[in-house]
C-alpha positions in Angstrom: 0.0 0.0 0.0 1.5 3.5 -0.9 0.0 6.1 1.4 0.5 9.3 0.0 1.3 12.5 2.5 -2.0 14.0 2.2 -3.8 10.3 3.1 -1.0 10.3 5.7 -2.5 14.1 7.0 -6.2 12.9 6.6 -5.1 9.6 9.0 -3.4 12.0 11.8 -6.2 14.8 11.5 -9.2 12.3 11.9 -7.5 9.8 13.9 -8.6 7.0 11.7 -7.4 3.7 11.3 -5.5 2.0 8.5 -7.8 -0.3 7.6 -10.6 2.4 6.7 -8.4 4.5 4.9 -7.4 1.2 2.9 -11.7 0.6 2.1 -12.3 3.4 1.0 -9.2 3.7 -1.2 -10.3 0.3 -2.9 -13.9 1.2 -2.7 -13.0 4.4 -4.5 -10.7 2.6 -7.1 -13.0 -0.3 -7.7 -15.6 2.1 -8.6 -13.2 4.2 -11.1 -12.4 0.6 -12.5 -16.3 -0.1 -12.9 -16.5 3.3 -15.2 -14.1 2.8 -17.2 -14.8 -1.2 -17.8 -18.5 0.6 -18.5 -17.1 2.8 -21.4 -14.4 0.4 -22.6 -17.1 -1.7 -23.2 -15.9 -4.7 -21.2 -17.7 -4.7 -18.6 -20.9 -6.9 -19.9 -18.4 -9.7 -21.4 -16.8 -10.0 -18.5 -20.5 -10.5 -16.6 -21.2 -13.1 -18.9 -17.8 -14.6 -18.2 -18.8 -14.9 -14.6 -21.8 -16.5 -15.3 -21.0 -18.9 -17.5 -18.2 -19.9 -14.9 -19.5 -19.4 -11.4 -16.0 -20.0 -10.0 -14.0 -17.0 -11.6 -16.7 -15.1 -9.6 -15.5 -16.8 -6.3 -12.1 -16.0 -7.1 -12.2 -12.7 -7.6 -14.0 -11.9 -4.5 -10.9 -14.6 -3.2 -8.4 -12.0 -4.7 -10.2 -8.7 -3.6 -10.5 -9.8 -0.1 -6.9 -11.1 0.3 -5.4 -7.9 -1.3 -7.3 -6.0 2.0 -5.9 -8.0 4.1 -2.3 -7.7 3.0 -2.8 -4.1 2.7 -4.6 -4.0 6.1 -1.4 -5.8 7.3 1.1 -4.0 6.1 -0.3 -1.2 7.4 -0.9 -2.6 10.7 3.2 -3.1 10.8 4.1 0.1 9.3 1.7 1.4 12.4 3.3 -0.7 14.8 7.1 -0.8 13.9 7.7 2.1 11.7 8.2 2.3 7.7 11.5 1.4 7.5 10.8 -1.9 8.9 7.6 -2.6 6.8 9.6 -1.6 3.8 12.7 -4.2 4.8 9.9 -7.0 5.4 8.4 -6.1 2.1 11.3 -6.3 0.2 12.4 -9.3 2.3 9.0 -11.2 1.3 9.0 -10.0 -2.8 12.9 -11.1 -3.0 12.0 -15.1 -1.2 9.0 -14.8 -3.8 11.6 -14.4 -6.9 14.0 -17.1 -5.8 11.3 -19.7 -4.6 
């Protein structure tokens, strides 16, 4: 998750927590990505797709919810050891993911 300074403000000044900044931010992007499937025109083919296979659906919903989390988490240790730490892990986890 990047968290740009002026989410970073909006987090101090309301006091809220990570994982509400991270909703709305894919709420907000997942409606931007509904408009423009809408006027690319492939948004009704890729309905039908889900239709005609019932599990793409599921796993979709599979991907969306485990992207939260991993955002919600790295937030949570960004929050609770500092950046430099969450970026180290990060790095860490996407370098063990190229070699394995």
């Amino acid at each position: 998750v990047c968290i740009t300074p002026i989410q970073e403000k909006v987090v101090q000044k309301f006091k809220s927590p990570p994982d509400e900044l991270i909703l709305y931010t894919h709420v907000i992007g997942s409606i931007y990505m509904l408009i423009l499937s809408m006027v690319a025109g492939d948004f009704l083919p890729g309905v039908r797709f889900c239709i005609v296979s019932p599990g793409m659906l599921f796993a979709v919903c599979l991907f969306a919810v485990s992207g939260f989390y991993g955002a919600s988490l790295r937030a949570s240790l960004r929050n609770l050891h500092g950046s430099l730490t969450a970026l180290l892990t990060t790095t860490l986890r996407k370098t063990s993911s190229v070699f394995l």
